[in-house]
N, CA, C and O of each residue as an XYZ file, in Angstrom:
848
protein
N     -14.763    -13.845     -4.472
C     -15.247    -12.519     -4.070
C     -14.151    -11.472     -4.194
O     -13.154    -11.637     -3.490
N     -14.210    -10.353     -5.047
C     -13.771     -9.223     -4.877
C     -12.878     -8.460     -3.489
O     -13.329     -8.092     -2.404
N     -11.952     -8.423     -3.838
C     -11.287     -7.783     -2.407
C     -11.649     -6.136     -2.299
O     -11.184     -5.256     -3.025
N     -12.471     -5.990     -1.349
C     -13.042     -4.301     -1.126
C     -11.654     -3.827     -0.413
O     -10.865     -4.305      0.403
N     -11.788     -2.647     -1.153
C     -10.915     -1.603     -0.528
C     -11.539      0.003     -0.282
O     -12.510      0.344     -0.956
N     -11.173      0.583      0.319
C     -11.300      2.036      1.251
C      -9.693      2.798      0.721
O      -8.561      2.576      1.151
N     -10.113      3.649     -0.255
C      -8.425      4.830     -0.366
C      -9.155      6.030      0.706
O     -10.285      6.450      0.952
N      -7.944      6.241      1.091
C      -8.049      7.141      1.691
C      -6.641      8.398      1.745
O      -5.552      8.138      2.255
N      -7.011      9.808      1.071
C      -5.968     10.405      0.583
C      -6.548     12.032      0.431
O      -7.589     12.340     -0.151
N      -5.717     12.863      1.022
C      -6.690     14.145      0.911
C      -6.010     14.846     -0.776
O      -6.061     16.056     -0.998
N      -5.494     13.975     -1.668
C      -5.721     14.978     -2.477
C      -6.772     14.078     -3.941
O      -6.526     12.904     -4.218
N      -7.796     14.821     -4.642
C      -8.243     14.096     -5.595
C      -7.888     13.447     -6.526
O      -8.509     12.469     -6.941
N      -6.580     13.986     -7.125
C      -6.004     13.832     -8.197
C      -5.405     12.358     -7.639
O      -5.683     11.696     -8.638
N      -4.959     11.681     -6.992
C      -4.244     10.622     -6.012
C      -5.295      9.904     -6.058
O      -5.181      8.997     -6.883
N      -6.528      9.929     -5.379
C      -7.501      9.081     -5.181
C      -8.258      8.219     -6.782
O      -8.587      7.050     -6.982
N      -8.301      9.592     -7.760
C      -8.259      9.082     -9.005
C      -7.919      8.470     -9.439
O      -8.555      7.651    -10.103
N      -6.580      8.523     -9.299
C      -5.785      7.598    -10.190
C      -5.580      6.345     -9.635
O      -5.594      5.249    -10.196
N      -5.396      6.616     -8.514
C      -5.528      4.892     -7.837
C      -6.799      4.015     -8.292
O      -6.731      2.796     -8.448
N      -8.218      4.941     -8.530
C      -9.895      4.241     -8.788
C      -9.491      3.568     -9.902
O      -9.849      2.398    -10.036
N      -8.688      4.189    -10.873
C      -8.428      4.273    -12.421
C      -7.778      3.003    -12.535
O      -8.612      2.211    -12.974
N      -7.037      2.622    -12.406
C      -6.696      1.467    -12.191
C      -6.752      0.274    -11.536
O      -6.353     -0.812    -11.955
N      -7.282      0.531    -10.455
C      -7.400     -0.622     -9.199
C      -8.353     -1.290    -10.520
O      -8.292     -2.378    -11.092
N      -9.021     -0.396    -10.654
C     -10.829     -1.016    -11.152
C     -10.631     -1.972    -12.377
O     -11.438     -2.842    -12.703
N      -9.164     -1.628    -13.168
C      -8.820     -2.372    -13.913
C      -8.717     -4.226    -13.654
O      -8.875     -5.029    -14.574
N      -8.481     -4.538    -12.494
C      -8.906     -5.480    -11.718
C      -9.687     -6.487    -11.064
O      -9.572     -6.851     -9.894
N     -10.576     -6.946    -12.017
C     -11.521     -7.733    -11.194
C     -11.372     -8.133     -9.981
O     -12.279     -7.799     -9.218
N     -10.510     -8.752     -9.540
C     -10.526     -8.959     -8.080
C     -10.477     -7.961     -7.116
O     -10.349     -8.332     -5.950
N     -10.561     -6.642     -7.381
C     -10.445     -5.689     -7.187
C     -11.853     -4.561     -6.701
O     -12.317     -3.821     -7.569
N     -12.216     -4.545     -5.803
C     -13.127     -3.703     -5.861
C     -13.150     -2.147     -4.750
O     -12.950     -2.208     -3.537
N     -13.375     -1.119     -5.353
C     -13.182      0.121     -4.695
C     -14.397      0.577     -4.005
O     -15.327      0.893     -4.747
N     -14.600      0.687     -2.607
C     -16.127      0.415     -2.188
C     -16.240      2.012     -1.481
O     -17.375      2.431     -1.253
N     -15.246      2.741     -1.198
C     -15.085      4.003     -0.747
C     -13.935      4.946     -0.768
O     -12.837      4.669     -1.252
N     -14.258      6.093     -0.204
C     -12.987      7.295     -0.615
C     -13.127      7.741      0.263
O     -14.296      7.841      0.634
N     -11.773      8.425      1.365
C     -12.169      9.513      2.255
C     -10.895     10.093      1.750
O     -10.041      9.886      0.888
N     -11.318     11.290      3.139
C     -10.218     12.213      2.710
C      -8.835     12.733      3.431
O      -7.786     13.244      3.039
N      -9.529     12.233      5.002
C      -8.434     12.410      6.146
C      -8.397     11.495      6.934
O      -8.756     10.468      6.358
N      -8.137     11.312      8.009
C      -8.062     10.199      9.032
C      -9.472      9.745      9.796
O      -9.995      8.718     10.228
N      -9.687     10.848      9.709
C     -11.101     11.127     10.876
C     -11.805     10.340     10.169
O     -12.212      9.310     10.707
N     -12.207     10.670      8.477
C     -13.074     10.177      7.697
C     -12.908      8.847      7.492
O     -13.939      8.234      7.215
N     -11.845      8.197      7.553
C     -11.277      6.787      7.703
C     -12.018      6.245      8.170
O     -12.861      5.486      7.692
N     -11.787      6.599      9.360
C     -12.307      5.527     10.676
C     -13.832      5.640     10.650
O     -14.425      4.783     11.305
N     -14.573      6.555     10.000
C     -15.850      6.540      9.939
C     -16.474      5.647      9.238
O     -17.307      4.823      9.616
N     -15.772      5.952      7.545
C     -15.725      5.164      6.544
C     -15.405      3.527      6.661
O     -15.922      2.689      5.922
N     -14.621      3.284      7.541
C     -14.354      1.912      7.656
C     -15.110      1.270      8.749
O     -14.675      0.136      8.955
N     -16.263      1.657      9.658
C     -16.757      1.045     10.073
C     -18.327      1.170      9.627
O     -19.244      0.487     10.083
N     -18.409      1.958      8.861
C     -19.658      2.082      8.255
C     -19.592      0.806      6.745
O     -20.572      0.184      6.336
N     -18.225      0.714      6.197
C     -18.629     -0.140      5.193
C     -17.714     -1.569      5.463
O     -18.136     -2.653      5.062
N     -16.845     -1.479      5.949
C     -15.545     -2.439      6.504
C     -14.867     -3.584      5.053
O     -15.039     -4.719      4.608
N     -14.158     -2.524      4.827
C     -13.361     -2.812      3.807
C     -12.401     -4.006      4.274
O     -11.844     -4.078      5.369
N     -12.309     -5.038      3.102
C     -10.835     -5.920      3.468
C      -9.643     -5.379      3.621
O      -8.694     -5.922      4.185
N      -9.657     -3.861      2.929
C      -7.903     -3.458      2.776
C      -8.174     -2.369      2.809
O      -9.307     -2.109      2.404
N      -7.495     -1.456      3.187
C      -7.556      0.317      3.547
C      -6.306      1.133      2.858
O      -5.246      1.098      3.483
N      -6.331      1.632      2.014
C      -4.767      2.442      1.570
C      -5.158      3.651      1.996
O      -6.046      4.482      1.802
N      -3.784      3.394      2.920
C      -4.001      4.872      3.563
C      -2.589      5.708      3.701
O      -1.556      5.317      4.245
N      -2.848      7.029      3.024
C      -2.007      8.226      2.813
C      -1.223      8.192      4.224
O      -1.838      7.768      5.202
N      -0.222      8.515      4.328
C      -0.323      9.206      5.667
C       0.126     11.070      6.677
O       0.243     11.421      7.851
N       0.219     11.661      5.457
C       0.257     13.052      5.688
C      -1.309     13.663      5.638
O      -1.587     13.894      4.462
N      -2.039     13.883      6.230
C      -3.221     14.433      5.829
C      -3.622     15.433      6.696
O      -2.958     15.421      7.733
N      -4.631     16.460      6.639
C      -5.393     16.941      7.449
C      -6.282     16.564      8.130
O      -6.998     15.652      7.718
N      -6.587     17.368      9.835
C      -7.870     16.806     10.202
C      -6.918     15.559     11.047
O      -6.330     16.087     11.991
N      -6.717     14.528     10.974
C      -6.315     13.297     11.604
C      -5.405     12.696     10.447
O      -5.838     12.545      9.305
N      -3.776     12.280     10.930
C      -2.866     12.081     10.204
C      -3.262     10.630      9.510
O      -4.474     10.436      9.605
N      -2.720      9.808      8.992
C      -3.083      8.409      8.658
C      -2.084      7.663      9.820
O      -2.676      6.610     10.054
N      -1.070      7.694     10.514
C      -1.057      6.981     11.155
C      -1.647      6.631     12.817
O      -1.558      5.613     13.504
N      -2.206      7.835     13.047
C      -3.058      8.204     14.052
C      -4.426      7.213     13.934
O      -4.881      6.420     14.758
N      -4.956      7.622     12.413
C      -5.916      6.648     12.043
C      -5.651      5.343     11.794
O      -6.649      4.656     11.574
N      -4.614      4.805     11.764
C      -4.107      3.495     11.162
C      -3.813      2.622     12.712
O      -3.374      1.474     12.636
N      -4.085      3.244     14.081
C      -3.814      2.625     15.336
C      -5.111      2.548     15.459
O      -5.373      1.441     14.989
N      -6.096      3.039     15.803
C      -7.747      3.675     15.910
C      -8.339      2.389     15.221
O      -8.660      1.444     15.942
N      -8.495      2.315     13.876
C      -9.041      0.972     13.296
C      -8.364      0.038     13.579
O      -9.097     -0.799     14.105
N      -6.993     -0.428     13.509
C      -6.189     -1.546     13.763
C      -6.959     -2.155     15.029
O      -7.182     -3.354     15.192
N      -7.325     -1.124     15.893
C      -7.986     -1.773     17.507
C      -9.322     -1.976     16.807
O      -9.709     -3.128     16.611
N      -9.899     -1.152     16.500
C     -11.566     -1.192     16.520
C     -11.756     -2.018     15.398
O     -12.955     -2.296     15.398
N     -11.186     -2.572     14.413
C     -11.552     -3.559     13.081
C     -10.179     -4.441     12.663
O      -9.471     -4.421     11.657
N     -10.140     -5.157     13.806
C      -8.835     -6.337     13.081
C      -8.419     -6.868     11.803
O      -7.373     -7.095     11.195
N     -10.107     -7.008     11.590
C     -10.068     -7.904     10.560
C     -10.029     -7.199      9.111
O     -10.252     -7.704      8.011
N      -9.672     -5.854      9.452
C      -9.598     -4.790      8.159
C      -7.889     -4.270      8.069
O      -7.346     -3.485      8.848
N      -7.113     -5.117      6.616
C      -5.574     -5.001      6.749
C      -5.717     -3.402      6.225
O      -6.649     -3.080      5.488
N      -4.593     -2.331      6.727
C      -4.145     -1.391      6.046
C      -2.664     -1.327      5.533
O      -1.656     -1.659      6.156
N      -2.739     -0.914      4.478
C      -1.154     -0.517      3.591
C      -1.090      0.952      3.567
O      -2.082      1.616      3.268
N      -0.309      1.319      3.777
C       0.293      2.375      4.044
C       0.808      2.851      2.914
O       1.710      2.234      2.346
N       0.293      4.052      2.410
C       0.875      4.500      0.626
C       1.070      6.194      0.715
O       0.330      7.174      0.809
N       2.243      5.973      0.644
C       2.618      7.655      1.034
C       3.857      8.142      0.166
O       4.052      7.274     -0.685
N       4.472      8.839      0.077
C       5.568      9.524     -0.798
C       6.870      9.779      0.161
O       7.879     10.327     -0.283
N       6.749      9.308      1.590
C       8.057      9.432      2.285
C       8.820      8.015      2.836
O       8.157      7.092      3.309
N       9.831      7.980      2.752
C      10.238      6.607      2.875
C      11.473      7.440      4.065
O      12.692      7.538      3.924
N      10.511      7.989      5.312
C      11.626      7.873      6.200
C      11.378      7.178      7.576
O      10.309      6.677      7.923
N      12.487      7.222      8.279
C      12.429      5.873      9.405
C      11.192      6.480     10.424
O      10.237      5.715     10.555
N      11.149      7.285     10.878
C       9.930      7.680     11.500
C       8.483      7.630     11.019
O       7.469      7.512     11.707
N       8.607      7.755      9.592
C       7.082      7.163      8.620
C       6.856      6.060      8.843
O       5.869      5.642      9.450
N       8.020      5.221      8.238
C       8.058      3.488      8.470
C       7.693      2.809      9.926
O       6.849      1.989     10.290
N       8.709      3.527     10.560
C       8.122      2.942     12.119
C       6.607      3.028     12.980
O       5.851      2.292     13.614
N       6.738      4.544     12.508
C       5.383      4.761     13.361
C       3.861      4.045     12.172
O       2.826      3.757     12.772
N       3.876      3.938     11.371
C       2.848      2.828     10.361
C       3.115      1.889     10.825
O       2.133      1.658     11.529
N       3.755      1.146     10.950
C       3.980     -0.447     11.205
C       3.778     -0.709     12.901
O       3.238     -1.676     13.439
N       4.436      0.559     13.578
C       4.005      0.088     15.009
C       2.213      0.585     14.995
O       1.469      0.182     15.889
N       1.846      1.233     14.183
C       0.130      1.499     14.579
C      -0.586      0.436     14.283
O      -1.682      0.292     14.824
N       0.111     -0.910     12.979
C      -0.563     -1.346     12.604
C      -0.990     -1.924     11.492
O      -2.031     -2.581     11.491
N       0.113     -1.676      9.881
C      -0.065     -1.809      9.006
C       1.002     -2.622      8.656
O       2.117     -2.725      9.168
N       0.236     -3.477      7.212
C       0.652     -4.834      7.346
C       1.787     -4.309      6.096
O       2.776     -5.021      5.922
N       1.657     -3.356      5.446
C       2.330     -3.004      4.312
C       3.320     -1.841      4.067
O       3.851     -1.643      5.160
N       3.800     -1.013      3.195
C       4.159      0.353      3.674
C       4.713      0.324      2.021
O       5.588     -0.456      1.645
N       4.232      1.029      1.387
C       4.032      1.443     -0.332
C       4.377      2.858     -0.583
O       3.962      3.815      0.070
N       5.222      2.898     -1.650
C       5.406      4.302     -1.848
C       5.013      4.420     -3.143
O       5.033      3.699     -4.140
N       4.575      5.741     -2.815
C       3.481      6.489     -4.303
C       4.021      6.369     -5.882
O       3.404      6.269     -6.942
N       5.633      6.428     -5.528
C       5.853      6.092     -7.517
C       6.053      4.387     -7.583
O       6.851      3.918     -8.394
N       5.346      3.588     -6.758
C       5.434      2.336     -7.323
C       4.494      2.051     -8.106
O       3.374      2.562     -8.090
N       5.085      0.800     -9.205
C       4.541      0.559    -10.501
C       3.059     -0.007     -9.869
O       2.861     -0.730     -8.892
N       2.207      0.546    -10.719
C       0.286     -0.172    -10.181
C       0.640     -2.050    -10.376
O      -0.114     -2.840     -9.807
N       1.502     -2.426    -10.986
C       1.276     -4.056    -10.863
C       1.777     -4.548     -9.565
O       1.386     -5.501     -8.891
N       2.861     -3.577     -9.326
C       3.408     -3.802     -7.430
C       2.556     -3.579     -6.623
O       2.347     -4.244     -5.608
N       1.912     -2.525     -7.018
C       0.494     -2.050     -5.816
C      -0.547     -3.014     -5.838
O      -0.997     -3.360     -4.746
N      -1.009     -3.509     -6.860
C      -1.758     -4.639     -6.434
C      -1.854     -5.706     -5.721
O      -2.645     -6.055     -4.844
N      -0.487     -6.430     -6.451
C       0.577     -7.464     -5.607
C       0.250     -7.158     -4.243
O      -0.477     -7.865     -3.545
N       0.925     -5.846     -3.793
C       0.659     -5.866     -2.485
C      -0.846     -5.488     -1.378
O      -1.042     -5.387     -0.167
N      -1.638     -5.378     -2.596
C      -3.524     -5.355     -2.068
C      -3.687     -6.657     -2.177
O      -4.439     -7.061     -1.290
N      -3.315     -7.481     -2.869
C      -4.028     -8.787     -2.666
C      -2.883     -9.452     -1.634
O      -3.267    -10.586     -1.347
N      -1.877     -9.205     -1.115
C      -0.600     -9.503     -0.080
C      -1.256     -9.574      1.005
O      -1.387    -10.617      1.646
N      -1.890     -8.118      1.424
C      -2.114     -7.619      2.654
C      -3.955     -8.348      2.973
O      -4.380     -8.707      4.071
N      -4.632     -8.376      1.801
C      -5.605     -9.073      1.950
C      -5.730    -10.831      1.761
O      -6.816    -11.399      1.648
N      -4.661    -11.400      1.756
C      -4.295    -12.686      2.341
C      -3.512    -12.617      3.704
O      -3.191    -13.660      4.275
N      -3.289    -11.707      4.084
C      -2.725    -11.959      5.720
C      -1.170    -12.301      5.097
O      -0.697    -13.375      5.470
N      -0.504    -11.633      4.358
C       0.832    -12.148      4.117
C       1.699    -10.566      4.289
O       1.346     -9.510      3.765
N       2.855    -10.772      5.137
C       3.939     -9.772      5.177
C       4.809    -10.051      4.257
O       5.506    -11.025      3.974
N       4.484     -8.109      3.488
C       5.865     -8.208      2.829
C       6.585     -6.923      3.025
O       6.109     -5.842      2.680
N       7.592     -7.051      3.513
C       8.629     -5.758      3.448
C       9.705     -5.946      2.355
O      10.166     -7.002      1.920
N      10.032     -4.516      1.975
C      11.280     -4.577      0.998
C      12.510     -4.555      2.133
O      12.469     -3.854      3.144
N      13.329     -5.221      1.872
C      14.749     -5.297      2.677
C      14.873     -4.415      3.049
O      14.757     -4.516      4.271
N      15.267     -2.420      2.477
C      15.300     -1.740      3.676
C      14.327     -1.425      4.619
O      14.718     -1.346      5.784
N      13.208     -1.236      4.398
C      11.897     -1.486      5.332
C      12.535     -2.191      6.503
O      12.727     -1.678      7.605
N      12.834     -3.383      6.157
C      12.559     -4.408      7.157
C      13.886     -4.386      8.002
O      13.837     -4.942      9.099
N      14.923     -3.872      7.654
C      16.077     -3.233      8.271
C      16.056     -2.400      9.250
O      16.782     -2.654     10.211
N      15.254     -1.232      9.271
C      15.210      0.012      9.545
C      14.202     -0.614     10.552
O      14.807     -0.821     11.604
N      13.022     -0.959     10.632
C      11.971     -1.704     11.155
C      12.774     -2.371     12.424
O      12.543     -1.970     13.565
N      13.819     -3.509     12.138
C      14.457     -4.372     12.642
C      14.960     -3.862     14.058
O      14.985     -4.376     15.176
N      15.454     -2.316     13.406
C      16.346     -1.861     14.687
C      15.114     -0.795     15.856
O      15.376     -0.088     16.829
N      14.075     -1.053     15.328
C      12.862      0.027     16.398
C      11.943     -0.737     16.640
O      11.855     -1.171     17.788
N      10.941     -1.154     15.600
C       9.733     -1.724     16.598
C      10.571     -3.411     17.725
O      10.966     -4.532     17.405
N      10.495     -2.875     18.634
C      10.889     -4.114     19.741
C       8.927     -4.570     20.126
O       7.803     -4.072     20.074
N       9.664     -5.868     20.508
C       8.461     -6.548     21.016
C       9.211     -6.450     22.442
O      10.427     -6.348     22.599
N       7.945     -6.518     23.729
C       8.663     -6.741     25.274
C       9.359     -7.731     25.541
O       9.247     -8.845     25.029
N      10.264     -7.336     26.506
C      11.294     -8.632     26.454
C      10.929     -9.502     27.341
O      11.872    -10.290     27.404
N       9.943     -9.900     28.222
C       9.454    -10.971     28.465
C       7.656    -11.448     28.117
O       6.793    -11.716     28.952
N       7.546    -11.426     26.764
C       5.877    -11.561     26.488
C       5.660    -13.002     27.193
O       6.365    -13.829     27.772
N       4.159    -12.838     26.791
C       3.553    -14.621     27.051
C       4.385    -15.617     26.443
O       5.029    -15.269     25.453
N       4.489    -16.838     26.874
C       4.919    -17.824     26.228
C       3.863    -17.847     25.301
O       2.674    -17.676     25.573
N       4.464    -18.120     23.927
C       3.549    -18.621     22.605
C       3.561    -20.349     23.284
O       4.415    -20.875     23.998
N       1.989    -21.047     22.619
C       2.201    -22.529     22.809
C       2.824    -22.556     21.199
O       2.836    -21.755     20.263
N       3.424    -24.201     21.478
C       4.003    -24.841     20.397
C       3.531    -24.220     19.106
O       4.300    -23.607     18.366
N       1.746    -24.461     18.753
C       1.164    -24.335     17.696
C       1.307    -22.562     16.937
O       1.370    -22.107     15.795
N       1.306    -21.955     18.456
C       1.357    -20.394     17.952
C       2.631    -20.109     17.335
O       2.757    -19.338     16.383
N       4.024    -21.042     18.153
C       4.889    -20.650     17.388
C       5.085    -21.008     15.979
O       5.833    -20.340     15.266
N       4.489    -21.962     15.574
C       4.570    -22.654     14.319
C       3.684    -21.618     13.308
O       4.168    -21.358     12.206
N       2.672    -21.163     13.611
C       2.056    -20.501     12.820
C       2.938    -18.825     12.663
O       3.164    -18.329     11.560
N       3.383    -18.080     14.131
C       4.484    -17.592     13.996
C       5.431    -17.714     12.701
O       5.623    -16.902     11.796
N       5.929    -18.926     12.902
C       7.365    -18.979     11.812
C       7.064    -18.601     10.706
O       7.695    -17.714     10.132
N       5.368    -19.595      9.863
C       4.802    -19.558      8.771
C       4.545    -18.528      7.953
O       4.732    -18.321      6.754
N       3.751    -17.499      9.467
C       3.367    -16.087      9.066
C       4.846    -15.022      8.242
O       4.853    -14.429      7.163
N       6.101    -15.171      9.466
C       6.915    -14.592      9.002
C       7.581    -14.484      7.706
O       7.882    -13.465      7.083
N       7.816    -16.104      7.312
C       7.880    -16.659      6.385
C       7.033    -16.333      5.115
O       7.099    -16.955      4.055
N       6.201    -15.230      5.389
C       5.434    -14.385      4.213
C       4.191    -15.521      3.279
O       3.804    -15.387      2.118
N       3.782    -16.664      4.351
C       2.553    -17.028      3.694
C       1.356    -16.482      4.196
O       1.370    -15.899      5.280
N       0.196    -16.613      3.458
C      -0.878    -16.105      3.732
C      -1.731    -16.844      4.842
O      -1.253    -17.901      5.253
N      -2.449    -16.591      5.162
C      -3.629    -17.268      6.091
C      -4.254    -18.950      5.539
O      -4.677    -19.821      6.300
N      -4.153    -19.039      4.088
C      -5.253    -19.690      3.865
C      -3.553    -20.643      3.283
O      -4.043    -21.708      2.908
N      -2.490    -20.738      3.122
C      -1.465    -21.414      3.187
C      -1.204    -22.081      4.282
O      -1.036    -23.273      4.536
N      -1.199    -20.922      5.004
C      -0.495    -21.727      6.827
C      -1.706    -22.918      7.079
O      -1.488    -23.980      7.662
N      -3.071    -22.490      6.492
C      -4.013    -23.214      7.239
C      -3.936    -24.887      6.647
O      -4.443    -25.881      7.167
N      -3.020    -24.781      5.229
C      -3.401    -25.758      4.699
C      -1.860    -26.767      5.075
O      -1.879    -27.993      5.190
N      -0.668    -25.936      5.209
C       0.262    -26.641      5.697
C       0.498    -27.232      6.760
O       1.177    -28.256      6.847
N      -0.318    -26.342      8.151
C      -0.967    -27.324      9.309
C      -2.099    -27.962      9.326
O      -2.562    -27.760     10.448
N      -2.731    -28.541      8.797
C      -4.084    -28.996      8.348
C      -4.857    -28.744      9.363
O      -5.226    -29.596     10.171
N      -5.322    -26.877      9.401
C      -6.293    -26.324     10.009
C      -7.164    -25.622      9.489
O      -7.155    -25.371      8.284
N      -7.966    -25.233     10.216
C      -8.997    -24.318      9.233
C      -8.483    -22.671      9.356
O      -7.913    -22.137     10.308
N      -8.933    -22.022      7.925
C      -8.801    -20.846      8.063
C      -8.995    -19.820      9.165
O      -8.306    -18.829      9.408
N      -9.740    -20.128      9.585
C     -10.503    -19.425     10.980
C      -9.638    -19.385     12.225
O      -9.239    -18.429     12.890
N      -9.411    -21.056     12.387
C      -8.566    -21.023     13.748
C      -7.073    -20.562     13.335
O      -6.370    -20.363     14.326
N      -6.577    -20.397     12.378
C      -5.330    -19.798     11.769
C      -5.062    -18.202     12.121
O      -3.980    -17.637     12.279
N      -6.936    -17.448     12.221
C      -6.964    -16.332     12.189
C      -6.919    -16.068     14.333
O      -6.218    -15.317     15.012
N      -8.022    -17.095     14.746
C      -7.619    -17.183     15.839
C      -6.359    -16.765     16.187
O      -6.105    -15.594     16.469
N      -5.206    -18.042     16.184
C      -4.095    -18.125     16.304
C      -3.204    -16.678     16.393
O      -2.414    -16.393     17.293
N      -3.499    -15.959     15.379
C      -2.445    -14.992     14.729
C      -3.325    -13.762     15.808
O      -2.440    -13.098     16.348
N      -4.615    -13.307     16.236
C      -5.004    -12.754     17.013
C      -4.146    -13.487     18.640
O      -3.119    -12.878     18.940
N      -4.392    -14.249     19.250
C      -3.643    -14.531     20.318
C      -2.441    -14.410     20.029
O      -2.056    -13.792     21.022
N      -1.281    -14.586     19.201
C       0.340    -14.376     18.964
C       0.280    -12.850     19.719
O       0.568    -12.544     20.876
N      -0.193    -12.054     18.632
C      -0.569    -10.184     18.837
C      -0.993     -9.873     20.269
O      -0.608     -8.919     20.945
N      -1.849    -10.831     20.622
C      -2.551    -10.087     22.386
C      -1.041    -10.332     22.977
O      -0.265     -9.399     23.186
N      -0.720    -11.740     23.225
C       0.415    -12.242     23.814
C       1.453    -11.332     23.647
O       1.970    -10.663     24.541
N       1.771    -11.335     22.320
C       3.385    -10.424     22.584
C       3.112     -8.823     22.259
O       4.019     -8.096     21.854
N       1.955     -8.424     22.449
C       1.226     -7.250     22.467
C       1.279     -6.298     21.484
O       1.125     -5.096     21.701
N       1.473     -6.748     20.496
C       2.090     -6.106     19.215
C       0.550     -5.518     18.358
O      -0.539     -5.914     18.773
N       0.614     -4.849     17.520
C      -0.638     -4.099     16.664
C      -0.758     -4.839     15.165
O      -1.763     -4.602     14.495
N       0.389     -5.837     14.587
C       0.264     -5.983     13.374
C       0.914     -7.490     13.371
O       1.631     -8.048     14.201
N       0.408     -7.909     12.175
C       1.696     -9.279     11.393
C       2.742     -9.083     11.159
O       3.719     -9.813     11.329
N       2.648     -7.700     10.582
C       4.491     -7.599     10.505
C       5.027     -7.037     11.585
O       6.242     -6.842     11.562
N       4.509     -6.776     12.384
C       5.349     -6.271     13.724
C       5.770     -8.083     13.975
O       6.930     -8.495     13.954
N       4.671     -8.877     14.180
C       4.975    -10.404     14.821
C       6.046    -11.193     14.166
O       6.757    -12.102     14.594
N       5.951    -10.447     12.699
C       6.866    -11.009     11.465
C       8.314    -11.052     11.842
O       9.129    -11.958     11.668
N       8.476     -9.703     12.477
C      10.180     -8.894     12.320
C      10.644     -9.183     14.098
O      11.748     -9.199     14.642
N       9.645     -9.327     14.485
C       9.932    -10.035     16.107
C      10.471    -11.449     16.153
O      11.293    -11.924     16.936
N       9.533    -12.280     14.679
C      10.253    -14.343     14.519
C      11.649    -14.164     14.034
O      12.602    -14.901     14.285
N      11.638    -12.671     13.025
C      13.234    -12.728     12.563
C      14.327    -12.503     13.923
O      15.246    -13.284     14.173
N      14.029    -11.356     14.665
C      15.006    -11.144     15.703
C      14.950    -12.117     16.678
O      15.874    -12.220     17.485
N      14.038    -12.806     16.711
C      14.700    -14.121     17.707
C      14.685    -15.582     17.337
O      14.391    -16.583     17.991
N      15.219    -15.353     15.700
C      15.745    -16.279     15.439
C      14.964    -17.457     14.632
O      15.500    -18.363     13.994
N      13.987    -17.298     14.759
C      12.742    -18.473     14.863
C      12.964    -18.572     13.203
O      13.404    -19.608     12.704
N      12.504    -17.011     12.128
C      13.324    -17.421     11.044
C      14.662    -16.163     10.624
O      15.161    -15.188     11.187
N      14.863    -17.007      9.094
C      16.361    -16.305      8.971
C      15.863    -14.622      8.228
O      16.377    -13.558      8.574
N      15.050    -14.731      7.445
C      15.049    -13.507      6.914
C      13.638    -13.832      6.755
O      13.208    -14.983      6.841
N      12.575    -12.307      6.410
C      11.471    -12.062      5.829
C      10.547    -12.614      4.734
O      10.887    -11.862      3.821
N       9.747    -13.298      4.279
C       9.054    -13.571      3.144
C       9.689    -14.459      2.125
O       9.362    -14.570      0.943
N      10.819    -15.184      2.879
C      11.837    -16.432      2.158
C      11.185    -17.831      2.536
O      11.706    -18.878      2.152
């Protein structure tokens, strides 16, 4: 099945060119367009896309405003974050709302895909400074729930930049309870995303670096 996606970007010329190519893609399918944040969250529960690219300068409702809003109201819908600023307050505040990705606009369309079909396997990927800059702000609380054994294991896996349907097969579980799992990690250490849970296994150790 086709991985549906939702762009969301207030300028046309942007939204175009992303259709223009995604579509090049069979696995690929473009199921809607908005234009601001507001329209997002409308758009994504009216059609509920697997993956959401979302701008995040816009009118009307910013994208990361919108990127906390669905993260609560549609879990099961990943957003990547595709914008033209690569500064620490962009980065942080996307990733603490919620997004599993964070893409900048002159990357090559074979990277952008990579990372639509990334974010729609449940896999974190940050580029090293991302995950640097990330490292030193989003904190998890310093005394969350104890994870059980199994959560931490799926923990490590996740960080470790495999997908959902990997972890499920390296613990011989089912996809589902994998997804379970990774929902209780998030309630527990109260976090909004995978890669927030991701960059939390790196700082305490659990693993050594990101998506290795």
């Amino acid at each position: 099945m086709a991985i549906r996606i939702l762009i969301v970007d207030d300028h046309a010329v942007v939204r175009q060119g992303l259709r223009m190519f995604l579509t090049l893609d069979s696995e690929l399918e473009i199921i809607g367009e908005a234009i601001d944040g507001k329209m997002a969250i409308e758009m994504a529960h009216k059609l509920q896309p697997d993956v959401i690219l979302m701008d995040l300068l816009m009118p009307v409702m910013d994208g990361i405003t919108a990127i906390g809003i669905i993260r609560r109201e549609l879990p099961d819908t990943e957003i990547v974050a595709l914008t033209s600023v690569l500064e620490d307050q962009a980065v942080i505040g996307a990733v603490r709302a919620g997004a599993i990705g964070y893409i900048l606009k002159d990357t090559e369309s074979d990277e952008l895909i990579r990372a639509i079909k990334a974010a729609a396997a449940g896999q974190v990927q940050l580029s090293p400074k991302a995950a640097a800059r990330l490292m030193r702000e989003v904190r998890a609380p310093e005394s969350p729930e104890s994870l059980t054994e199994r959560e931490t294991e799926v923990l490590r896996l996740l960080a470790k930049g495999l997908s959902n349907k990997e972890i499920a097969q390296q613990l011989v579980i089912g996809e589902k309870t994998v997804k379970t799992h990774v929902s209780n990690i998030l309630s527990k250490l109260n976090l909004a995303s995978r890669t927030q849970a991701a960059l939390h296994a790196a700082r305490i150790g659990l693993v050594e670096g990101l998506g290795e």
